[in-house]
N, CA, C and O atoms as a printed pandas DataFrame, in Angstrom:
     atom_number atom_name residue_name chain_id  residue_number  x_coord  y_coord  z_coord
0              1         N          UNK        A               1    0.829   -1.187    0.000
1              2        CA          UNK        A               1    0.000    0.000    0.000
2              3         C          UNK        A               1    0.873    1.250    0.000
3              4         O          UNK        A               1    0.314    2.202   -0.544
4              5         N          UNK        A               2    2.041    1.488    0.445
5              6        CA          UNK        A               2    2.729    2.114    0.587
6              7         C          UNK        A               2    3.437    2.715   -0.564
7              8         O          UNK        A               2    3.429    3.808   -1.130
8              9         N          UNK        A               3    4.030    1.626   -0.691
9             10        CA          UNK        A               3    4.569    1.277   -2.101
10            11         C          UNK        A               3    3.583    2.163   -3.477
11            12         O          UNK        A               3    4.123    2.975   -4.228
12            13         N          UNK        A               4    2.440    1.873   -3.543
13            14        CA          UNK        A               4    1.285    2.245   -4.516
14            15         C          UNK        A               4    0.818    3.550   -4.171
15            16         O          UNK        A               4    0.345    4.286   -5.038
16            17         N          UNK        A               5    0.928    3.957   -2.768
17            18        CA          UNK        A               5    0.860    5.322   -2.779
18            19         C          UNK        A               5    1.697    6.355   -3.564
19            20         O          UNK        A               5    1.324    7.314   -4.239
20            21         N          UNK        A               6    3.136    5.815   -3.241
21            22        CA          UNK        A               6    4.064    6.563   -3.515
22            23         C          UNK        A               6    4.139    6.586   -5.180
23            24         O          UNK        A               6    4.671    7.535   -5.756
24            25         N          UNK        A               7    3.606    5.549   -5.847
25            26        CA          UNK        A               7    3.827    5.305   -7.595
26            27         C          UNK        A               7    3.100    5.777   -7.867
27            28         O          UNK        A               7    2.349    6.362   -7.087
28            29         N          UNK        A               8    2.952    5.746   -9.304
29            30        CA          UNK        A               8    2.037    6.297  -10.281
30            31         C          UNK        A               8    0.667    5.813  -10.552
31            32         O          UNK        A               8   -0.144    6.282  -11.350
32            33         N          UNK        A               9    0.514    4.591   -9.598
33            34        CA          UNK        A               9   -0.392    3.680   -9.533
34            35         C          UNK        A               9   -1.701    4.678   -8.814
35            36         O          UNK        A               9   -2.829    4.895   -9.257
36            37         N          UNK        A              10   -1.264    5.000   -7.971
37            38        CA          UNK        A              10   -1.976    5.950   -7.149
38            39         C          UNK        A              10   -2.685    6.617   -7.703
39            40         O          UNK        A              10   -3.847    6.734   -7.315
40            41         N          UNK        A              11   -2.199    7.298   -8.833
41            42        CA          UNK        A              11   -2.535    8.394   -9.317
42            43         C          UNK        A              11   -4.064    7.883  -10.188
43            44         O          UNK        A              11   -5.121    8.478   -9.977
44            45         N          UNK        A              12   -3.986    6.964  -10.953
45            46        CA          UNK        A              12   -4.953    5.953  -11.256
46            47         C          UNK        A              12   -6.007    6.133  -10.602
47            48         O          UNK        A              12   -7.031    6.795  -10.772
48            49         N          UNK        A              13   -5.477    5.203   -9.543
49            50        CA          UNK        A              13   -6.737    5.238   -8.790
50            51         C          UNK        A              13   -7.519    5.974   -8.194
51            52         O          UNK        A              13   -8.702    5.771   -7.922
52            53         N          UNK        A              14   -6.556    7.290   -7.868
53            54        CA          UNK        A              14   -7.250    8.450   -7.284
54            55         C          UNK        A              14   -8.293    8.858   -8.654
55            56         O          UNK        A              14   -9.521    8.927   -8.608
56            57         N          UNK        A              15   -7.198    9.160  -10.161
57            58        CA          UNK        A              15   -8.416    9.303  -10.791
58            59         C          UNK        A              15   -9.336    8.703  -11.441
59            60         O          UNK        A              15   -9.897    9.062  -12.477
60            61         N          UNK        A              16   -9.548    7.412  -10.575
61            62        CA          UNK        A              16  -10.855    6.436  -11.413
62            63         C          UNK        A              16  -11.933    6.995   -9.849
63            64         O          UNK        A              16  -13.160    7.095   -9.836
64            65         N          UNK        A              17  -11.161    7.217   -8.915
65            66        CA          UNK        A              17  -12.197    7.299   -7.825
66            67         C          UNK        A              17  -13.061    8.800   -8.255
67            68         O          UNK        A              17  -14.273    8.920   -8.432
68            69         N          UNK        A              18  -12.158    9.697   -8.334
69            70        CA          UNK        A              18  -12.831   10.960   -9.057
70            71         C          UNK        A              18  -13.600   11.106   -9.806
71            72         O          UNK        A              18  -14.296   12.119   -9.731
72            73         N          UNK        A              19  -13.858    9.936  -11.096
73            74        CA          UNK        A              19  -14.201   10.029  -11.833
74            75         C          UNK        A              19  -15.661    9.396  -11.520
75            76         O          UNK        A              19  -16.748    9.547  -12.077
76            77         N          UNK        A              20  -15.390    8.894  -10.790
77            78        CA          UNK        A              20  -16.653    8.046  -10.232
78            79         C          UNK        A              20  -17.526    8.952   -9.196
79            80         O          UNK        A              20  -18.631    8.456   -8.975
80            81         N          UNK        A              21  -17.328    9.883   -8.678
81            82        CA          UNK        A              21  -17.542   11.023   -7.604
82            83         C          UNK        A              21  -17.933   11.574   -8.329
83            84         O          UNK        A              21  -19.114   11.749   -8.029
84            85         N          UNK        A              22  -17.660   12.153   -9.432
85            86        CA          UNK        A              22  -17.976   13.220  -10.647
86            87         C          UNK        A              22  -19.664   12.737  -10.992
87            88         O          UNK        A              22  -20.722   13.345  -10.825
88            89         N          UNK        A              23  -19.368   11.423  -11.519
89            90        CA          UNK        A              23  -20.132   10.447  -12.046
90            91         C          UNK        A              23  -21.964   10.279  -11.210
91            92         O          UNK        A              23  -23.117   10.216  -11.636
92            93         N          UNK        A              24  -21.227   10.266   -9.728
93            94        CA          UNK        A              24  -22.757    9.994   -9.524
94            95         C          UNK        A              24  -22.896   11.502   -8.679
95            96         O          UNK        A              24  -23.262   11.397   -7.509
96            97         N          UNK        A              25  -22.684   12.602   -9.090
97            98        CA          UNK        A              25  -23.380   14.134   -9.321
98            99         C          UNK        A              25  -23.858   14.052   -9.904
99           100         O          UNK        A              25  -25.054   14.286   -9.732
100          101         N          UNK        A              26  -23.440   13.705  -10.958
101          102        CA          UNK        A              26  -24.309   14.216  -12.336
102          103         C          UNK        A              26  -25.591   13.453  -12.607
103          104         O          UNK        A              26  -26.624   13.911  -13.094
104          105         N          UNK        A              27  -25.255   11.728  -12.055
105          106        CA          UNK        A              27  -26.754   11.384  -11.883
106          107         C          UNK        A              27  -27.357   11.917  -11.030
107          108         O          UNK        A              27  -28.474   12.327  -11.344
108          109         N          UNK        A              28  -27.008   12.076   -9.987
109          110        CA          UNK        A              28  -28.311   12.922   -8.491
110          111         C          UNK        A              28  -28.627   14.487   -8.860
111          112         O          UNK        A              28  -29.576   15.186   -8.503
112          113         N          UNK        A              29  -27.588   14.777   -9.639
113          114        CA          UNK        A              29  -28.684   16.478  -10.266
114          115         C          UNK        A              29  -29.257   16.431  -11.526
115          116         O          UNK        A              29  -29.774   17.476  -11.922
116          117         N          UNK        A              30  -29.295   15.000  -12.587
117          118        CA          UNK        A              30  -30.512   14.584  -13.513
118          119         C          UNK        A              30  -31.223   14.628  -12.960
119          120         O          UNK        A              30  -32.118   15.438  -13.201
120          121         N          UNK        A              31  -31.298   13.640  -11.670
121          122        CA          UNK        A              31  -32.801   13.197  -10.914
122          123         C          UNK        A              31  -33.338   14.231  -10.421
123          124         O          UNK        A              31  -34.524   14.416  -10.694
124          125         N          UNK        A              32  -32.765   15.023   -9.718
125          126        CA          UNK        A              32  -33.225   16.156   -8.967
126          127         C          UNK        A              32  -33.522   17.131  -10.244
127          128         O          UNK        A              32  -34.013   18.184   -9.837
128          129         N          UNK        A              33  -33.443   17.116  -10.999
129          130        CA          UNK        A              33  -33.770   18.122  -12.182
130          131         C          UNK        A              33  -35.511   17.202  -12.826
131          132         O          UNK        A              33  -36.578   17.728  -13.141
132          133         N          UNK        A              34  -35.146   15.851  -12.804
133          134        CA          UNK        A              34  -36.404   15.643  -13.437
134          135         C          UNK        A              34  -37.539   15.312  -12.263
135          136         O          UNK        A              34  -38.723   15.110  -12.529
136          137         N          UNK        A              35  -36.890   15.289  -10.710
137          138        CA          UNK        A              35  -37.932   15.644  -10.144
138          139         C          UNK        A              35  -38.680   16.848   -9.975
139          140         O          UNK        A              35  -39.865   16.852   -9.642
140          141         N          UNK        A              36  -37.891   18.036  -10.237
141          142        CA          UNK        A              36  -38.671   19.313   -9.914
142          143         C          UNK        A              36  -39.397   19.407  -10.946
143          144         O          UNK        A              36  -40.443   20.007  -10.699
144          145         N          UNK        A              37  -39.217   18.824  -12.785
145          146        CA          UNK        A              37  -40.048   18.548  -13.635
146          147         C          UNK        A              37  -41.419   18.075  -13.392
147          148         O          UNK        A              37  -42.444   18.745  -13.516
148          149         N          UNK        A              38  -41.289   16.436  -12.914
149          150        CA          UNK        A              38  -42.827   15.900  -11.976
150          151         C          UNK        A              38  -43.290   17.195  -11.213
151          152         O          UNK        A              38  -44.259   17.908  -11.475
152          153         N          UNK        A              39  -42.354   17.328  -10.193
153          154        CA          UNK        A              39  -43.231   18.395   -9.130
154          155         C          UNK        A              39  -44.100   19.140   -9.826
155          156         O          UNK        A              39  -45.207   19.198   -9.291
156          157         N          UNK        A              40  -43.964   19.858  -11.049
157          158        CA          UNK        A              40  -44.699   21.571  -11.527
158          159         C          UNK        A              40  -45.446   20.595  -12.789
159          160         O          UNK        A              40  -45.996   21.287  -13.645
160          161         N          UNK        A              41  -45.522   19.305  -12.977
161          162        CA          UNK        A              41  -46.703   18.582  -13.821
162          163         C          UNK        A              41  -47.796   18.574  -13.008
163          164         O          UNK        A              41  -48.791   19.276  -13.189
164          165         N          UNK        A              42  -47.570   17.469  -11.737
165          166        CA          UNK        A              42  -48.282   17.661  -10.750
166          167         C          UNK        A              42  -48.763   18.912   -9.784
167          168         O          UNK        A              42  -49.538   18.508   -8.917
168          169         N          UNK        A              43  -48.610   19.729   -9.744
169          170        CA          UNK        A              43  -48.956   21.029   -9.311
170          171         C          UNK        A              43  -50.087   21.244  -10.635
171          172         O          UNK        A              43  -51.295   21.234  -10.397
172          173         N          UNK        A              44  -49.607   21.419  -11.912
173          174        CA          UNK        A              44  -50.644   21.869  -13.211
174          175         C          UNK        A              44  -51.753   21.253  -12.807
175          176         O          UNK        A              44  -52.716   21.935  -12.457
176          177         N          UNK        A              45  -51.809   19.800  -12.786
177          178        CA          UNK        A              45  -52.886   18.680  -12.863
178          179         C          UNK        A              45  -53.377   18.953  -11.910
179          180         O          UNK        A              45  -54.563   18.817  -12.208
180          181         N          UNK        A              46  -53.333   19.400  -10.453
181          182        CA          UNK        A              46  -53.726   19.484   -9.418
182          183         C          UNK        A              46  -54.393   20.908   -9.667
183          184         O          UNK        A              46  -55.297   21.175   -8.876
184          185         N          UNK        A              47  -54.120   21.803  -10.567
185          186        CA          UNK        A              47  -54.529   23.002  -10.349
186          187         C          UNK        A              47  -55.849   22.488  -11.711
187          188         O          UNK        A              47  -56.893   22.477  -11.058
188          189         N          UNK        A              48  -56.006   22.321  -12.341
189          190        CA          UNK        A              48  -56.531   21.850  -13.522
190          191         C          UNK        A              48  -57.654   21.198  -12.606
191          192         O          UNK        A              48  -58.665   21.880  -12.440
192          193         N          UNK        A              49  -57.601   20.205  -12.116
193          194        CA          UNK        A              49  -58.210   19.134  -11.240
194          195         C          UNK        A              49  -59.110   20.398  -10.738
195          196         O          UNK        A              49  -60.134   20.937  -11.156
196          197         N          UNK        A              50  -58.495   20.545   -9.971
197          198        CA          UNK        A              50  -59.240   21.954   -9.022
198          199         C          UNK        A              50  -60.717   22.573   -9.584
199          200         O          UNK        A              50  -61.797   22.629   -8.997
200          201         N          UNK        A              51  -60.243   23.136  -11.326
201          202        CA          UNK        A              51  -60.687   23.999  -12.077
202          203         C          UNK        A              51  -61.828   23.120  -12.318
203          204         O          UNK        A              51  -62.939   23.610  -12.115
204          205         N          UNK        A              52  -61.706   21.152  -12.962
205          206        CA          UNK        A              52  -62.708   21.045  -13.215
206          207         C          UNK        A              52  -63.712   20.348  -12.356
207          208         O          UNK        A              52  -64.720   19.796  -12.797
208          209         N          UNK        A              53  -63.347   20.418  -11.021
209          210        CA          UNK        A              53  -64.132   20.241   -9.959
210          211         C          UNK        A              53  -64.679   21.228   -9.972
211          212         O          UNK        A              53  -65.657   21.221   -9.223
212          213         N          UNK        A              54  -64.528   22.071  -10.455
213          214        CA          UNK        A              54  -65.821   23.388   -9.893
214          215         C          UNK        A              54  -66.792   23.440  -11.020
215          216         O          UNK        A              54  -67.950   23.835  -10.885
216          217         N          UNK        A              55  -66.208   22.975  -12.272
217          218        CA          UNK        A              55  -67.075   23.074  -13.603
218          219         C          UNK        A              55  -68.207   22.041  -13.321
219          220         O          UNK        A              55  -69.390   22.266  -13.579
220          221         N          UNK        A              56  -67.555   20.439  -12.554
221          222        CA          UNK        A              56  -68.252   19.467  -12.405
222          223         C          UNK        A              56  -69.559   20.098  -11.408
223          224         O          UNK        A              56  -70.679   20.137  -11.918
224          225         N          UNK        A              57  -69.422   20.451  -10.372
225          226        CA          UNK        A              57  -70.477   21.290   -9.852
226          227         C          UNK        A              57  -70.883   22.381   -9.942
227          228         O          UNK        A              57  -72.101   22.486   -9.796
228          229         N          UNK        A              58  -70.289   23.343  -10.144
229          230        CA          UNK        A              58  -71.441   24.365  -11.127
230          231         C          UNK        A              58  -72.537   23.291  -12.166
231          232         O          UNK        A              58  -73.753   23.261  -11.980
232          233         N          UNK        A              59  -72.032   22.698  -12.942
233          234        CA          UNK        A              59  -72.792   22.087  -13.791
234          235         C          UNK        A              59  -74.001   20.824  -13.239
235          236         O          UNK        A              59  -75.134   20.689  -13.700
236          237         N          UNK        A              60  -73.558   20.246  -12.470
237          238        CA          UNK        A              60  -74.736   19.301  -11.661
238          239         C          UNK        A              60  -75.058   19.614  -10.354
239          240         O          UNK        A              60  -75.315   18.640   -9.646
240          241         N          UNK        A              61  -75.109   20.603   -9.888
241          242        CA          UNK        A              61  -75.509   21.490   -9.031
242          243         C          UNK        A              61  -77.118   21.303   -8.728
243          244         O          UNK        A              61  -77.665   20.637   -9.606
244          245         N          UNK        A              62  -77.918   21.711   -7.764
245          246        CA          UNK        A              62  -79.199   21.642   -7.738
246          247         C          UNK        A              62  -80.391   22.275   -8.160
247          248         O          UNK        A              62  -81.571   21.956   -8.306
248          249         N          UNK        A              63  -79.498   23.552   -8.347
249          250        CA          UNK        A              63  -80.249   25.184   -8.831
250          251         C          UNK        A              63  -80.061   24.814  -10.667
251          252         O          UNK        A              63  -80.757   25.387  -11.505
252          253         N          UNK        A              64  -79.098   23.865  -10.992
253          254        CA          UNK        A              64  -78.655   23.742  -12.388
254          255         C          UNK        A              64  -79.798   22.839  -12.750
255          256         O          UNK        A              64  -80.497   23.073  -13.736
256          257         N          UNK        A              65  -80.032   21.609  -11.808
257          258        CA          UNK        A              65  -80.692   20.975  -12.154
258          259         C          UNK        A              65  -82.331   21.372  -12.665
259          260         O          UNK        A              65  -82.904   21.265  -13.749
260          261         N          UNK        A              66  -82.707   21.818  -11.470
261          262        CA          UNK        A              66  -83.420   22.518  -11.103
262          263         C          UNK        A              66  -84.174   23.515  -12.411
263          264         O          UNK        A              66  -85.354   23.528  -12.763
264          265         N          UNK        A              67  -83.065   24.264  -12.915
265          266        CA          UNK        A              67  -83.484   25.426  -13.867
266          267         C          UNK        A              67  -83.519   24.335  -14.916
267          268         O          UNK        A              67  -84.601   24.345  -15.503
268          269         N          UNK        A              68  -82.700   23.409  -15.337
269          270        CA          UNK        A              68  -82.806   22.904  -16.586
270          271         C          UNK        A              68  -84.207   21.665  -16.902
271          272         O          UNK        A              68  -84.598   21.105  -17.926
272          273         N          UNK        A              69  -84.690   21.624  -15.330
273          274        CA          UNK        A              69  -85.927   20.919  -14.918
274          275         C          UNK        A              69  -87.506   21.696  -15.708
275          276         O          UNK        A              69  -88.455   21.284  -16.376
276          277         N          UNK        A              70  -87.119   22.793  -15.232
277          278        CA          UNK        A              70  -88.150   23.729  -15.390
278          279         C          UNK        A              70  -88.209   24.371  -16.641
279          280         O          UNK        A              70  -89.310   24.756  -17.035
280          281         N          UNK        A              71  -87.065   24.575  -17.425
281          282        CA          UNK        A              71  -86.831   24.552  -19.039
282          283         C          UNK        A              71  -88.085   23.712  -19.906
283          284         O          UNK        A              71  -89.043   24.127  -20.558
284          285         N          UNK        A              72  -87.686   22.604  -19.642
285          286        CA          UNK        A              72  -88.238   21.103  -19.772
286          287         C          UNK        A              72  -89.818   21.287  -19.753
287          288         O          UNK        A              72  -90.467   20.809  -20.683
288          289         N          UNK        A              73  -90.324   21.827  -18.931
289          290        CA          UNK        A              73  -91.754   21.366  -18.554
290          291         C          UNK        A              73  -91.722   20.592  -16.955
291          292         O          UNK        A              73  -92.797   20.266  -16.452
292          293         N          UNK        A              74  -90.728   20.395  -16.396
293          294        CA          UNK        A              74  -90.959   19.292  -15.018
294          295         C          UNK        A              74  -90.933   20.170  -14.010
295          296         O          UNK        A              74  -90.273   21.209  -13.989
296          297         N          UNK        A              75  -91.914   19.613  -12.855
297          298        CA          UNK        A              75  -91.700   20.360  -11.552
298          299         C          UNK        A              75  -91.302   19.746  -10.569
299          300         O          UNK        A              75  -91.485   18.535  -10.699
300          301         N          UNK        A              76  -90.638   20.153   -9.241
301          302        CA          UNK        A              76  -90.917   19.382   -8.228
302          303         C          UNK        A              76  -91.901   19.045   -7.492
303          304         O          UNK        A              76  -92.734   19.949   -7.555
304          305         N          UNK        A              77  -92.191   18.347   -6.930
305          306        CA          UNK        A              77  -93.566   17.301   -6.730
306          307         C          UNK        A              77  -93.511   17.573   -5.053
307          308         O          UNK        A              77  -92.429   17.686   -4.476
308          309         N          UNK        A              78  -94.569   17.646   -4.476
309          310        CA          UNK        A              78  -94.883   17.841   -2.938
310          311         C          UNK        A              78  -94.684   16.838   -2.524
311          312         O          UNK        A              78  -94.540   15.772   -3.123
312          313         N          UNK        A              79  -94.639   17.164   -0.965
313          314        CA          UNK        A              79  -94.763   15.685   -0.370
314          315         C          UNK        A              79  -95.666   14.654   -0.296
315          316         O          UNK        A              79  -95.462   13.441   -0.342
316          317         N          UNK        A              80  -96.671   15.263   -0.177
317          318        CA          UNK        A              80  -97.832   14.320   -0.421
318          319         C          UNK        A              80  -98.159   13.716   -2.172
319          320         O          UNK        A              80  -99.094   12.951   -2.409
320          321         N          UNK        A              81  -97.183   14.241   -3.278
321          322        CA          UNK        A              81  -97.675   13.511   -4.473
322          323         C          UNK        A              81  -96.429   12.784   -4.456
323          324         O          UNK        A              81  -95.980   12.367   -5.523
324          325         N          UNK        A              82  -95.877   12.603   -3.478
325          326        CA          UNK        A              82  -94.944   11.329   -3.824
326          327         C          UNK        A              82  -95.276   10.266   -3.172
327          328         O          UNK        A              82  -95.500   10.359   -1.965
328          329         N          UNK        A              83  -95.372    9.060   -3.824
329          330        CA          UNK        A              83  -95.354    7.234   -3.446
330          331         C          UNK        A              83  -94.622    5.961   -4.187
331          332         O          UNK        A              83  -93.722    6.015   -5.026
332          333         N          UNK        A              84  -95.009    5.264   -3.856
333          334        CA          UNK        A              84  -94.170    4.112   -3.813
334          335         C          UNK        A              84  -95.162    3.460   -5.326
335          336         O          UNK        A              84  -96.339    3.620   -5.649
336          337         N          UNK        A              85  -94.099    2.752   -5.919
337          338        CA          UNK        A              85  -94.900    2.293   -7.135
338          339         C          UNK        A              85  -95.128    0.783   -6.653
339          340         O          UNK        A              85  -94.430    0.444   -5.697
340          341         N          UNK        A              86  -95.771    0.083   -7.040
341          342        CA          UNK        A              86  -96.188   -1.601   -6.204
342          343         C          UNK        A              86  -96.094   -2.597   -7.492
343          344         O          UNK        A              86  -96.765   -2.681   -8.520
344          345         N          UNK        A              87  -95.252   -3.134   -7.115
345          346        CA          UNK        A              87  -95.062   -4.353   -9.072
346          347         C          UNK        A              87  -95.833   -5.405   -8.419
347          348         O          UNK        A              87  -95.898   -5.230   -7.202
348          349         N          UNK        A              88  -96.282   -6.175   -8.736
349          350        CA          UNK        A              88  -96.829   -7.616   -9.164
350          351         C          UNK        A              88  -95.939   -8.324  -10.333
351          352         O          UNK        A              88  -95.183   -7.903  -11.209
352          353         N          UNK        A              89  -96.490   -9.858   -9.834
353          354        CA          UNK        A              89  -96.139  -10.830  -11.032
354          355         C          UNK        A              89  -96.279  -10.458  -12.374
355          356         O          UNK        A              89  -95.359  -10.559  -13.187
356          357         N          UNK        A              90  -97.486   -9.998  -12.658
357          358        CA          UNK        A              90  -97.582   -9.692  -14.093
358          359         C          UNK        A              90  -96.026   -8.618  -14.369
359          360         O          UNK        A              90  -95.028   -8.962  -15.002
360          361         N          UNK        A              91  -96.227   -7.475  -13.768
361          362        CA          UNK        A              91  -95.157   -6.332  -14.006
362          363         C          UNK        A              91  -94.036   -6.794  -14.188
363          364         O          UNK        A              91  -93.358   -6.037  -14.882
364          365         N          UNK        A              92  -93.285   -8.116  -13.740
365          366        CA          UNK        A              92  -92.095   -8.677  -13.665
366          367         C          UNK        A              92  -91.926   -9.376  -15.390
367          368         O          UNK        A              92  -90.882   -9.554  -16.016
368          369         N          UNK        A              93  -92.948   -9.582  -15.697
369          370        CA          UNK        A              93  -93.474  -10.478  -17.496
370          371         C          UNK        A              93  -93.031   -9.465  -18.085
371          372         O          UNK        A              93  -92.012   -9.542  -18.772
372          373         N          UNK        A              94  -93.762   -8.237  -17.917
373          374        CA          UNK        A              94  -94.125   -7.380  -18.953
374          375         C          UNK        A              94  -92.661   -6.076  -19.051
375          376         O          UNK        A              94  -92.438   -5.359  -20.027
376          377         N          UNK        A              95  -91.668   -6.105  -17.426
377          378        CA          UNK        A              95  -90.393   -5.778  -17.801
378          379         C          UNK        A              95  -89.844   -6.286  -18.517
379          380         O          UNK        A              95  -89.547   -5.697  -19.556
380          381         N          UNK        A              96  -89.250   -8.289  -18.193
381          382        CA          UNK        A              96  -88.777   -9.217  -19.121
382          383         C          UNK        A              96  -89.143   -9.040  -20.425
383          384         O          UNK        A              96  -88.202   -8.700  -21.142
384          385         N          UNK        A              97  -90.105   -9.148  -20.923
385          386        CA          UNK        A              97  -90.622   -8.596  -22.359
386          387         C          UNK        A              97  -90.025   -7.278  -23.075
387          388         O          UNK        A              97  -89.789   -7.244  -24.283
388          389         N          UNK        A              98  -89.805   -6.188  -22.186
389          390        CA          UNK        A              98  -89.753   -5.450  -22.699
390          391         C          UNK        A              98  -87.858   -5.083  -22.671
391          392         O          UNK        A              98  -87.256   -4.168  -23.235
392          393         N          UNK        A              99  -87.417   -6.000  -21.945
393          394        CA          UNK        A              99  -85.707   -5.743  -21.700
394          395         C          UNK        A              99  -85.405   -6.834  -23.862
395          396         O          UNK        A              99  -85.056   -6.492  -24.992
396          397         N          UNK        A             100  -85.749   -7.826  -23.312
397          398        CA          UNK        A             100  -85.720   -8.642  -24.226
398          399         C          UNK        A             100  -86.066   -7.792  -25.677
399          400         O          UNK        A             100  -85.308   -7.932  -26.637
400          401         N          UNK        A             101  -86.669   -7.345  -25.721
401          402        CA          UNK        A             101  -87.034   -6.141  -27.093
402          403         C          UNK        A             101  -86.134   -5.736  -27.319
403          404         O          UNK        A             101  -85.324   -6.005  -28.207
404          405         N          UNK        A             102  -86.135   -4.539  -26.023
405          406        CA          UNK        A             102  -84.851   -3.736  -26.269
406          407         C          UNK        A             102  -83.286   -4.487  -26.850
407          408         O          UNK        A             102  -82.581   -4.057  -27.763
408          409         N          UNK        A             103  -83.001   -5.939  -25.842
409          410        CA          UNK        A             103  -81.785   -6.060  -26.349
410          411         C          UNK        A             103  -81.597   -6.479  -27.638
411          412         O          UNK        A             103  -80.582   -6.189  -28.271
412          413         N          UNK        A             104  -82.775   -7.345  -28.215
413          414        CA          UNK        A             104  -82.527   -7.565  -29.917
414          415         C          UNK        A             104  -82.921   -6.460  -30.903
415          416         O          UNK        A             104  -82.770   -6.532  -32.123
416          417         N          UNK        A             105  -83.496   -5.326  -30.162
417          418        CA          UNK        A             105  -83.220   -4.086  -31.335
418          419         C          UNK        A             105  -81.928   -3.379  -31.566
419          420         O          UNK        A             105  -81.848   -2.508  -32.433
């Protein structure tokens, strides 16, 4: 060891070790370069996201619904005109019948 310090051998090795030190900088400030890339994609998408969460409700909203209800011809219905619809056997035929239509048209 001594010996190899003192030679030219040394010198080698010092500069393969350097070179190798050099070496993985330059990979850890790629990475760190293409992470701050991700970072400000994800920030966009997140801000985007944001934007069309509000479009999604503005747009199916209740007052939206509501107005585009009343466009239509439909109203909302009181409490007392709302009930329960009651199927029977027959009603269960006459769905089957009518799914069956639908799927071979």
């Amino acid at each position: 060891m001594v010996r190899m310090a003192r030679g030219r051998a040394w010198i080698a090795v010092l500069g393969v070790l350097l070179t190798g030190i050099v070496a993985v900088n330059v990979v850890t400030l790629s990475l760190a370069a293409s992470v701050g890339h991700i970072d400000q994609n994800v920030l966009t998408l997140e801000q985007e996201n944001s934007l069309l969460r509000g479009r999604t409700a503005e747009r199916s909203g209740s007052a939206r619904v509501r107005y585009d209800a009343g466009a239509l011809g439909l109203v909302m219905p009181t409490t007392d005109q709302v009930g329960y619809v009651q199927a029977g056997p027959h009603d269960v035929a006459v769905a089957a019948q009518r799914l069956a239509a639908a799927g071979s048209g």
